[in-house]
HTML snippet that shows the backbone in 3Dmol.js (N, CA, C, O; Angstrom):
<script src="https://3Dmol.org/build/3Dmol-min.js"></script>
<div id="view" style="width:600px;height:400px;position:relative"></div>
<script>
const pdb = `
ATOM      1  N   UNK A   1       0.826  -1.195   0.000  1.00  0.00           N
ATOM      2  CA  UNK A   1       0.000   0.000   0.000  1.00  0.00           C
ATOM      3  C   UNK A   1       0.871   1.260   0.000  1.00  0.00           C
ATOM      4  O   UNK A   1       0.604   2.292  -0.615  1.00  0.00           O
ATOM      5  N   UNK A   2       1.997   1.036   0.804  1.00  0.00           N
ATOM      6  CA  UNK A   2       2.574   2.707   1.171  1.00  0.00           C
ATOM      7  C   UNK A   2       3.594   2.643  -0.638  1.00  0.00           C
ATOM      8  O   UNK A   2       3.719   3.728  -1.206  1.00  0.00           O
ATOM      9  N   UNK A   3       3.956   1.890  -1.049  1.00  0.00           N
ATOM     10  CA  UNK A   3       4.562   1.775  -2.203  1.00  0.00           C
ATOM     11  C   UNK A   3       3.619   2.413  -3.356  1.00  0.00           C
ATOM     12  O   UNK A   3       4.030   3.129  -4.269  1.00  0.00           O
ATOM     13  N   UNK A   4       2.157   1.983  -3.123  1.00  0.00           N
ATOM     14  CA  UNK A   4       1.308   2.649  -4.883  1.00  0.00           C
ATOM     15  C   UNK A   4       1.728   4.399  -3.963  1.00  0.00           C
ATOM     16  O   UNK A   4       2.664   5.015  -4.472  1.00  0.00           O
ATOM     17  N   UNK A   5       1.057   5.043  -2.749  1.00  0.00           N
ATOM     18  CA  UNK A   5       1.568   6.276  -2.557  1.00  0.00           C
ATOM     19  C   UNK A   5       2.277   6.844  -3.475  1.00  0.00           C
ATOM     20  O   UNK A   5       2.002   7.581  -4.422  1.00  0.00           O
ATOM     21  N   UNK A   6       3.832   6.116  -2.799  1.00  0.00           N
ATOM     22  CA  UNK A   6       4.529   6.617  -3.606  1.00  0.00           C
ATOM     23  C   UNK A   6       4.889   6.879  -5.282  1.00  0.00           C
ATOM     24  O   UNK A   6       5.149   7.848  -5.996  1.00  0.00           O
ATOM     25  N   UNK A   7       4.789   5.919  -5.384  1.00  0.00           N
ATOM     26  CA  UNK A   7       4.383   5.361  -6.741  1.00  0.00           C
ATOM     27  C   UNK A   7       3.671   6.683  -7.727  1.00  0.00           C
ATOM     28  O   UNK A   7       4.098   7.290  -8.709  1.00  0.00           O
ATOM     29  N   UNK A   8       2.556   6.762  -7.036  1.00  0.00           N
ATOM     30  CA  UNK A   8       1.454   7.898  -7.570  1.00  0.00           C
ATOM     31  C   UNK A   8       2.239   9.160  -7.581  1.00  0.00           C
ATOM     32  O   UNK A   8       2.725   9.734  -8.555  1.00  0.00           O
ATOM     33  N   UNK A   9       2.271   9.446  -6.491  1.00  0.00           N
ATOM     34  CA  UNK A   9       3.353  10.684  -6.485  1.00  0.00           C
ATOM     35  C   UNK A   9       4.281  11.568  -7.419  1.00  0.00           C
ATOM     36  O   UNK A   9       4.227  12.705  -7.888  1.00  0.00           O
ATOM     37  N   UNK A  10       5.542  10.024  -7.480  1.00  0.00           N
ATOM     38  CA  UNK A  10       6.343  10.217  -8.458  1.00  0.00           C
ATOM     39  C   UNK A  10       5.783  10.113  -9.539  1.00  0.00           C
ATOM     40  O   UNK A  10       6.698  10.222 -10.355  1.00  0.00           O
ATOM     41  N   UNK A  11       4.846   9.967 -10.081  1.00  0.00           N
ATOM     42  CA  UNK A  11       4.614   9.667 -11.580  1.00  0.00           C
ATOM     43  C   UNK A  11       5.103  10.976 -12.119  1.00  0.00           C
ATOM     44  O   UNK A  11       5.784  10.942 -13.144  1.00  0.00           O
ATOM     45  N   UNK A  12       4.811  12.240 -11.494  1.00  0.00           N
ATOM     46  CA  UNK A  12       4.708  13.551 -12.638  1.00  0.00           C
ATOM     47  C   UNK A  12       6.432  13.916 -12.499  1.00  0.00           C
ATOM     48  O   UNK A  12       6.969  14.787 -13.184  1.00  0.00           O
ATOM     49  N   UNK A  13       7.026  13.226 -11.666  1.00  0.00           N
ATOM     50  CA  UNK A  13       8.164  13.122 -12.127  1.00  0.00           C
ATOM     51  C   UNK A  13       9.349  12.552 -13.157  1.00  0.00           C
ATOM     52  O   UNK A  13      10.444  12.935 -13.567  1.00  0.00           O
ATOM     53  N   UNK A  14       8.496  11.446 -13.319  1.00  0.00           N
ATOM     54  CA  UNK A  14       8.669  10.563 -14.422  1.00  0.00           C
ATOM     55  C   UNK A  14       8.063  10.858 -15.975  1.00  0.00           C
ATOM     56  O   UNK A  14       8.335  10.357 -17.066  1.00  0.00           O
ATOM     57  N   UNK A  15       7.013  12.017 -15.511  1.00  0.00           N
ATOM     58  CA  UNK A  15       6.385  12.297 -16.793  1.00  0.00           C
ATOM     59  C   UNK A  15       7.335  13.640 -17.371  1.00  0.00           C
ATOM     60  O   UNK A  15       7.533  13.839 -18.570  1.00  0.00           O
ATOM     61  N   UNK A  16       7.825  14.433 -16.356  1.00  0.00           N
ATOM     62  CA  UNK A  16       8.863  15.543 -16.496  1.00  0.00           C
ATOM     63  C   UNK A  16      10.074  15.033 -17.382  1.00  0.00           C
ATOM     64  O   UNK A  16      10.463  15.427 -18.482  1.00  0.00           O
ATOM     65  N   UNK A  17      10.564  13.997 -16.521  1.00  0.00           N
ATOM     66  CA  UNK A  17      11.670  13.791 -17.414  1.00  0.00           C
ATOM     67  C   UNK A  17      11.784  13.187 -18.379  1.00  0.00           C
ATOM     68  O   UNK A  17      12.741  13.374 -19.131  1.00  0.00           O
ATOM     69  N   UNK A  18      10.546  12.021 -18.696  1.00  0.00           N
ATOM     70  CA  UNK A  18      10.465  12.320 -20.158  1.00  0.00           C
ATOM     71  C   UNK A  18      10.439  12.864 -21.192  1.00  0.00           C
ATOM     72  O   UNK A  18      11.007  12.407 -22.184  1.00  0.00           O
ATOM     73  N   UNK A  19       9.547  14.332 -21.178  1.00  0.00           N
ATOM     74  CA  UNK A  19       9.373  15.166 -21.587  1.00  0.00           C
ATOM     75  C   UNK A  19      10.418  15.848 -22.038  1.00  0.00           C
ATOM     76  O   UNK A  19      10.377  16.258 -23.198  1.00  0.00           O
ATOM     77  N   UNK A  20      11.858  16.174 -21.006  1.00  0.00           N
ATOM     78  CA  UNK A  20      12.755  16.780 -21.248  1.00  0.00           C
ATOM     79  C   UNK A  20      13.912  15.755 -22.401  1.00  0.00           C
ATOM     80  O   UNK A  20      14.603  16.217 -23.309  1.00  0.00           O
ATOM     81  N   UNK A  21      13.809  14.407 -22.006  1.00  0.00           N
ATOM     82  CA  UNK A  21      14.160  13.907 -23.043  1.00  0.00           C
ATOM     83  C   UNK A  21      14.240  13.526 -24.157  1.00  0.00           C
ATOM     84  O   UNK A  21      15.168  13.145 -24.870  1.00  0.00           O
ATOM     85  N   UNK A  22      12.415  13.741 -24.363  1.00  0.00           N
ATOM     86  CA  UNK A  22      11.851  13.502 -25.792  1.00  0.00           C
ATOM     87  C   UNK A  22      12.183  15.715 -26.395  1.00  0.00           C
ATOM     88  O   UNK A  22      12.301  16.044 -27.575  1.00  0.00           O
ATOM     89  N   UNK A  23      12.223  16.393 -25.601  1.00  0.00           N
ATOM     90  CA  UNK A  23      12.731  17.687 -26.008  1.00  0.00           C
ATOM     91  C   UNK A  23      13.735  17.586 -26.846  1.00  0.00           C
ATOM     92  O   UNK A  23      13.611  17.968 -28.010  1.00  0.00           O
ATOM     93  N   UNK A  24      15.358  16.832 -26.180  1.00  0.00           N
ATOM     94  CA  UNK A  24      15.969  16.953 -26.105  1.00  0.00           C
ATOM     95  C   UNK A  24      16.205  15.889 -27.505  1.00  0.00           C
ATOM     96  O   UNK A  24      17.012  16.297 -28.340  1.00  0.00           O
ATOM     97  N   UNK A  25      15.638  14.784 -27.720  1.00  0.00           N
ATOM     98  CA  UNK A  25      15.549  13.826 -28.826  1.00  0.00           C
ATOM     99  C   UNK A  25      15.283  14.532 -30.102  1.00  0.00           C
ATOM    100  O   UNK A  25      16.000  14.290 -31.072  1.00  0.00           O
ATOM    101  N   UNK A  26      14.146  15.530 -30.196  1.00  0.00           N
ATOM    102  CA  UNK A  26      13.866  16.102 -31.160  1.00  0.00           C
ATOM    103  C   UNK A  26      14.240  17.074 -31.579  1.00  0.00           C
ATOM    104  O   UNK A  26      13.867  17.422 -32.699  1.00  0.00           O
ATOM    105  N   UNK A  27      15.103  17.854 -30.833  1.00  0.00           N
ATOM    106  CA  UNK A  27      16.335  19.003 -31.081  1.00  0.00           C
ATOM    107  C   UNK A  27      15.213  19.651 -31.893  1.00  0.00           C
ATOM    108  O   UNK A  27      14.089  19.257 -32.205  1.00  0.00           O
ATOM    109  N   UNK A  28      16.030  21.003 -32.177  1.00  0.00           N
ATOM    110  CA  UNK A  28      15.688  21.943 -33.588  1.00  0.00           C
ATOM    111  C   UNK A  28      16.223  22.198 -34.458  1.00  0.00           C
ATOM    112  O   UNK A  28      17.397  21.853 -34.591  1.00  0.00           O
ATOM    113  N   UNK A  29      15.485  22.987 -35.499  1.00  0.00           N
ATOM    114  CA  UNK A  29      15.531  23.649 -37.135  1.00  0.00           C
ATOM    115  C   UNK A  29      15.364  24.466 -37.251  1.00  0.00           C
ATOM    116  O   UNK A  29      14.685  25.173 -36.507  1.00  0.00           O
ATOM    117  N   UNK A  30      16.148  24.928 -38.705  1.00  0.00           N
ATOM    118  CA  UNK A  30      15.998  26.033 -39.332  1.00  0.00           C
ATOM    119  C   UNK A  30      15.403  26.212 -40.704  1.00  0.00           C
ATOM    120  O   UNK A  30      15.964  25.805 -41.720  1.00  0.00           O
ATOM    121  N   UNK A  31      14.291  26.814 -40.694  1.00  0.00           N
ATOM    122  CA  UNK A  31      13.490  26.137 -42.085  1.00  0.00           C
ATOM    123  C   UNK A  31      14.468  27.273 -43.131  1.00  0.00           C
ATOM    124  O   UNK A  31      15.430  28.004 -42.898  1.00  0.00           O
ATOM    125  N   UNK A  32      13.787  27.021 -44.152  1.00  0.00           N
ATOM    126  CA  UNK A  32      14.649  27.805 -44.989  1.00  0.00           C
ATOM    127  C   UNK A  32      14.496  29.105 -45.270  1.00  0.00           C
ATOM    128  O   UNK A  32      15.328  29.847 -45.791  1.00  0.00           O
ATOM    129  N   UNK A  33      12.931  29.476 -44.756  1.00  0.00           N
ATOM    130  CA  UNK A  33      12.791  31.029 -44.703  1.00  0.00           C
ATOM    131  C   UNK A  33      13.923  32.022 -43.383  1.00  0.00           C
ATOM    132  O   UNK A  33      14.152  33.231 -43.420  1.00  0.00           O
ATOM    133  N   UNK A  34      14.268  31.349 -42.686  1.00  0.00           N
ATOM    134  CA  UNK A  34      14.919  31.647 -41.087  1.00  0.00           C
ATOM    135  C   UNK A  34      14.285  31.074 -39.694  1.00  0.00           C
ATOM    136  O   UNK A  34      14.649  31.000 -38.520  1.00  0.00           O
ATOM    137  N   UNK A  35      13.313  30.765 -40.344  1.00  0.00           N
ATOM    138  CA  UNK A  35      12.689  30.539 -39.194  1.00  0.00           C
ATOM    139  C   UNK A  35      12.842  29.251 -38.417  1.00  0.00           C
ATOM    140  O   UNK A  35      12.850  28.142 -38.951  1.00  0.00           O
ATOM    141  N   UNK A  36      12.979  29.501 -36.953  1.00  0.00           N
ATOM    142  CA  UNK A  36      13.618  28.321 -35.984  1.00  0.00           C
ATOM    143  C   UNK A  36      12.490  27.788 -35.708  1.00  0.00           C
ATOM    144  O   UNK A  36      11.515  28.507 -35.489  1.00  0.00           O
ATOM    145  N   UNK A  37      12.398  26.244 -35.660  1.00  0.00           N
ATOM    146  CA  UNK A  37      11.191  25.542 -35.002  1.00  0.00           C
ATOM    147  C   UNK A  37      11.983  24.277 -34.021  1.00  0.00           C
ATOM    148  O   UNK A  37      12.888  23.494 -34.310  1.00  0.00           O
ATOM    149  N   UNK A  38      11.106  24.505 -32.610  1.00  0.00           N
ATOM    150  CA  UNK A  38      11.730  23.790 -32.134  1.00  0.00           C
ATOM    151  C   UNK A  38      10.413  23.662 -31.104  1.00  0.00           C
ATOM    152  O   UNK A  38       9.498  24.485 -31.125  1.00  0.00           O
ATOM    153  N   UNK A  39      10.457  22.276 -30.017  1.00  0.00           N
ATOM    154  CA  UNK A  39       9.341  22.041 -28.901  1.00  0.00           C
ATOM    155  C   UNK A  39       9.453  22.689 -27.673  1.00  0.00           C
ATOM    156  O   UNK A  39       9.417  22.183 -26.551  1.00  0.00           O
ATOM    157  N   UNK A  40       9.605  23.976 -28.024  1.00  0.00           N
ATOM    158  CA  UNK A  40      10.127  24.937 -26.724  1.00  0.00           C
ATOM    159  C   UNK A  40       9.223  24.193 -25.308  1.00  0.00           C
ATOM    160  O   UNK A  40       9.626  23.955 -24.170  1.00  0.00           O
ATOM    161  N   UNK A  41       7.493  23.904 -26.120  1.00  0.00           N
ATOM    162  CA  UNK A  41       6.198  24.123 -24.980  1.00  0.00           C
ATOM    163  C   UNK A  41       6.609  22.898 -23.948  1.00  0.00           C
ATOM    164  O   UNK A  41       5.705  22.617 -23.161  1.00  0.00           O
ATOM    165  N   UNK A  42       7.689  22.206 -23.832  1.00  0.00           N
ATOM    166  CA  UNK A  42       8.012  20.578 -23.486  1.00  0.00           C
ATOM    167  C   UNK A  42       8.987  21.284 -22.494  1.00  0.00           C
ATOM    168  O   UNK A  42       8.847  20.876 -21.341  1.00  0.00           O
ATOM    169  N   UNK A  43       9.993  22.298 -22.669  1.00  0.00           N
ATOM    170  CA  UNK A  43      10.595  22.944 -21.364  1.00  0.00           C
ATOM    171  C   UNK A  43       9.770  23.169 -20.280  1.00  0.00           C
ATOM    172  O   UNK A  43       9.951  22.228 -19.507  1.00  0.00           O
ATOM    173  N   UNK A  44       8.645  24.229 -19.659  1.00  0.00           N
ATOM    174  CA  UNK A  44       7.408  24.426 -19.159  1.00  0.00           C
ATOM    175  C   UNK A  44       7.028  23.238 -18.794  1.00  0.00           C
ATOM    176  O   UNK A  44       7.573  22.769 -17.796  1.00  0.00           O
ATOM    177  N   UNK A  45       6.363  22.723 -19.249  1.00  0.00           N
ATOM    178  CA  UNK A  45       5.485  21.722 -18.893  1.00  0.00           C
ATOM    179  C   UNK A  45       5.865  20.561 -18.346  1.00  0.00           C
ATOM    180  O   UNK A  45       5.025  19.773 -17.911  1.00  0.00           O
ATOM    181  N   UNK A  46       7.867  20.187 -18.277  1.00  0.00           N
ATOM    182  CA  UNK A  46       8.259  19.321 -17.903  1.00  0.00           C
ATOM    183  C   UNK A  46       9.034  20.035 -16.400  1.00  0.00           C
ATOM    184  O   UNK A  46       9.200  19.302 -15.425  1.00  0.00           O
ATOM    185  N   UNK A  47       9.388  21.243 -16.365  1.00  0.00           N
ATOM    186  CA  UNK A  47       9.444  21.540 -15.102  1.00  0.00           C
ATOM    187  C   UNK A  47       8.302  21.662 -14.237  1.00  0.00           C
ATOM    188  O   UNK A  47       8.220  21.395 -13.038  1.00  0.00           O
ATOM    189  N   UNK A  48       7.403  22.123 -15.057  1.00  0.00           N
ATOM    190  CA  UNK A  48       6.016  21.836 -13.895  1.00  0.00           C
ATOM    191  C   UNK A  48       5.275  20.715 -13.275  1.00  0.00           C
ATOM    192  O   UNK A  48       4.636  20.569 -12.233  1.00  0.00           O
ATOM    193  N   UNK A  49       5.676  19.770 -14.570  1.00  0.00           N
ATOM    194  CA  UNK A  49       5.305  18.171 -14.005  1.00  0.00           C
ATOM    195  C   UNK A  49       6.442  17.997 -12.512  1.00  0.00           C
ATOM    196  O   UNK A  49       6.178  17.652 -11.360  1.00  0.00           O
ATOM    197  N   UNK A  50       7.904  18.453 -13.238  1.00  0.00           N
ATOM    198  CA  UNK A  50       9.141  17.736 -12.302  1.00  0.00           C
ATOM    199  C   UNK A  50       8.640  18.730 -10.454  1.00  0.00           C
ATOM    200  O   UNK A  50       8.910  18.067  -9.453  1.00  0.00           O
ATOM    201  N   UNK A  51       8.234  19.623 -10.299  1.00  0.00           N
ATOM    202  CA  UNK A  51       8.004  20.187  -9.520  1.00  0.00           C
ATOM    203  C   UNK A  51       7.063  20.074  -8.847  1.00  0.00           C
ATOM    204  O   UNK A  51       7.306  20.197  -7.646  1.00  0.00           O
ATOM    205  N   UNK A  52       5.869  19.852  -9.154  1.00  0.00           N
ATOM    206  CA  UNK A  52       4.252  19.403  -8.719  1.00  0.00           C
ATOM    207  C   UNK A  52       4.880  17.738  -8.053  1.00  0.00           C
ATOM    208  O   UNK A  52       4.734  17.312  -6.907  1.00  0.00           O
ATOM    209  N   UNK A  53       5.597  17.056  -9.235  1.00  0.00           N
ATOM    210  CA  UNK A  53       5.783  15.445  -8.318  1.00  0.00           C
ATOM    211  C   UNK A  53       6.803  15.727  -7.386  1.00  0.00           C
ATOM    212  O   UNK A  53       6.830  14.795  -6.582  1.00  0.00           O
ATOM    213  N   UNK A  54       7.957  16.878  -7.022  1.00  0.00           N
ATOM    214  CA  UNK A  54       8.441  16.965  -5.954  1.00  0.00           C
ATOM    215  C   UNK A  54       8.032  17.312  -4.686  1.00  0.00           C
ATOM    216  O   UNK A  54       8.732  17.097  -3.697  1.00  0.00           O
ATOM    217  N   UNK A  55       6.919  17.847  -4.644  1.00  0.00           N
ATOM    218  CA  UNK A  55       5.810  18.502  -3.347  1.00  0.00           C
ATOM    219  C   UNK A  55       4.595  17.463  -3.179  1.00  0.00           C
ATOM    220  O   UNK A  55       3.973  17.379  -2.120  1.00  0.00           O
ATOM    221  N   UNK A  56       4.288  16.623  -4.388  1.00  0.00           N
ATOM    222  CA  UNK A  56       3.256  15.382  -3.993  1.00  0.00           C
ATOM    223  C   UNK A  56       4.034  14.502  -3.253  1.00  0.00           C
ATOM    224  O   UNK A  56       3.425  13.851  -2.404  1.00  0.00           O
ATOM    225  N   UNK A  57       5.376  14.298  -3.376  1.00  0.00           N
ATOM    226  CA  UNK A  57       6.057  13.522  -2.972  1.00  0.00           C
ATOM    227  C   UNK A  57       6.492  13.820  -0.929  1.00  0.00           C
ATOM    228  O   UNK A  57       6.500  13.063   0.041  1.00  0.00           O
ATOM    229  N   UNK A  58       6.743  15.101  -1.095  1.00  0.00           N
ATOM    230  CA  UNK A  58       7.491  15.586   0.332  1.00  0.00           C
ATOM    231  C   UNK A  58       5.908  15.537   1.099  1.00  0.00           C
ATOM    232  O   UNK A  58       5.951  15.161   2.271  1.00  0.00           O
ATOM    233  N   UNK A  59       4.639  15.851   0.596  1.00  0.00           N
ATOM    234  CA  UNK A  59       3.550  15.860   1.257  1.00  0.00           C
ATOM    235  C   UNK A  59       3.010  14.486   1.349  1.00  0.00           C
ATOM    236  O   UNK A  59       2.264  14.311   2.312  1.00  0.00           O
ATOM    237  N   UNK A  60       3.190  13.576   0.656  1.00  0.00           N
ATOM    238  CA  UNK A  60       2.666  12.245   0.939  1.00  0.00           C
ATOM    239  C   UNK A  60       3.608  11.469   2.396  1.00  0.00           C
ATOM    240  O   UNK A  60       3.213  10.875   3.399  1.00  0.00           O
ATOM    241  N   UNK A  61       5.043  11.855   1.865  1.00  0.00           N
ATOM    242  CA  UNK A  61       5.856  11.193   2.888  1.00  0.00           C
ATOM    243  C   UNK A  61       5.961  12.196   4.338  1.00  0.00           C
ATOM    244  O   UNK A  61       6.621  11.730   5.267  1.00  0.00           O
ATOM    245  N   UNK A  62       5.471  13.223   4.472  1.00  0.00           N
ATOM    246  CA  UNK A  62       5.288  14.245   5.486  1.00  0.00           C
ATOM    247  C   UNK A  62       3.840  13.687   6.304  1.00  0.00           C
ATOM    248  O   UNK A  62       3.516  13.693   7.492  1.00  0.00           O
ATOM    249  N   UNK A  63       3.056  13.138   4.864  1.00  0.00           N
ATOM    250  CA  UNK A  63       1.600  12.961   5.694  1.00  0.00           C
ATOM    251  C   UNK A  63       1.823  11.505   6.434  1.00  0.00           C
ATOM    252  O   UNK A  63       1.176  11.389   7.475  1.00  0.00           O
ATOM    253  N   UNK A  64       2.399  10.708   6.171  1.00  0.00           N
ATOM    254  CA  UNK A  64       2.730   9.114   6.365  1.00  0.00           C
ATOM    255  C   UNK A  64       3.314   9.407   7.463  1.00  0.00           C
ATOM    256  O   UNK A  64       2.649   9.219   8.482  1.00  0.00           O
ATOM    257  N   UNK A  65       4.909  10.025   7.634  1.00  0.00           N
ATOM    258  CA  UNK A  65       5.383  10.490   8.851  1.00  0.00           C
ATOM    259  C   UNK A  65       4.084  11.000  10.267  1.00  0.00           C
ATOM    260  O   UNK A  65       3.943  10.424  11.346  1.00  0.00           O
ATOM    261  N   UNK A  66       3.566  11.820   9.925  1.00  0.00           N
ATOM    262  CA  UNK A  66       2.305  11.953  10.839  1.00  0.00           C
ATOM    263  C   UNK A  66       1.612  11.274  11.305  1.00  0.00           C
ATOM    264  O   UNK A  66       1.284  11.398  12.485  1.00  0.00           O
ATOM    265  N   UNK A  67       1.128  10.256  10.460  1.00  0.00           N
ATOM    266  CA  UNK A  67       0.190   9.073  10.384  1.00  0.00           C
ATOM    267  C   UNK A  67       1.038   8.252  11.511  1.00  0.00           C
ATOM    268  O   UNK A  67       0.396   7.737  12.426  1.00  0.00           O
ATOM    269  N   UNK A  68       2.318   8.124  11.483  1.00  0.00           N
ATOM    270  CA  UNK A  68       2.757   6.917  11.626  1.00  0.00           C
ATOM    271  C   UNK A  68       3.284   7.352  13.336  1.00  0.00           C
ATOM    272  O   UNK A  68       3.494   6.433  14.129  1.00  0.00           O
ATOM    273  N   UNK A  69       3.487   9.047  13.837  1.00  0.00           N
ATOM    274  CA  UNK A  69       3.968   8.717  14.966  1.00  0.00           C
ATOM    275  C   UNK A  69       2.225   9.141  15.500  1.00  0.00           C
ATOM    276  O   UNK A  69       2.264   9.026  16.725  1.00  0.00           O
ATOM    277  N   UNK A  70       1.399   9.384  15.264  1.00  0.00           N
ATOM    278  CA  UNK A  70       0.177   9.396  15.797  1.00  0.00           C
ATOM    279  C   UNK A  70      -0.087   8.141  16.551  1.00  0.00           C
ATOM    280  O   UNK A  70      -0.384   8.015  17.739  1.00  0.00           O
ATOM    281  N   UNK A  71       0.139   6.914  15.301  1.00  0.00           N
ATOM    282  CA  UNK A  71      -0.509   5.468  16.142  1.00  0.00           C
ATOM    283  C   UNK A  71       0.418   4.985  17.106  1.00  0.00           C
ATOM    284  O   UNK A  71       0.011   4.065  17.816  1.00  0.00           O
ATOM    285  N   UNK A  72       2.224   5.637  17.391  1.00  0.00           N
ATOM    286  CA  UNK A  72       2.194   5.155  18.689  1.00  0.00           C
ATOM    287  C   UNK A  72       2.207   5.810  19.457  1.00  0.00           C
ATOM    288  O   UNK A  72       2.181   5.402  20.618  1.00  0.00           O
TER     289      UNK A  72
END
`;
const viewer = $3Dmol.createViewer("view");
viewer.addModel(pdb, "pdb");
viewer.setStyle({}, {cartoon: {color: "spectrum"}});
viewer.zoomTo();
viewer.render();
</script>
C-alpha cells in the first residue's frame, strides 16, 4: 500500500523527465525562410510536471510520517 503512494506521487516526475528527453531527442531547425522551429512548450510543462511530483512527494511522505507517529 505505502509503495502505490509513492508510486502515484512520483509519476509527474517521471512524466517531467520524459518530456525533457523527448525535447531533447527532437532538437531543432531552421526552415529555410529563417525561421527556428523547435518544442520549446516541453521545457514548461516538464518543469512543472518535475516540480508538482516533488511537493506530492514531500507531502505524501510528510503525511505518512504523521500518520505513523500518531498510532504510537
Amino acid at each position: 500500500m505505502k509503495k502505490n503512494k509513492y508510486l502515484l506521487a512520483a509519476t509527474p516526475i517521471f512524466l517531467g523527465v520524459i518530456g525533457l528527453i523527448v525535447y531533447n531527442m527532437m532538437g531543432s531547425r531552421v526552415e529555410p525562410d529563417g525561421t527556428l522551429v523547435e518544442p520549446f512548450f516541453l521545457i514548461p510543462i516538464s518543469c512543472l510536471f518535475i516540480f508538482s511530483g516533488m511537493i506530492s512527494v514531500v507531502f505524501v511522505s510528510m503525511l505518512s510520517r504523521f500518520k505513523r507517529s500518531k498510532l504510537n
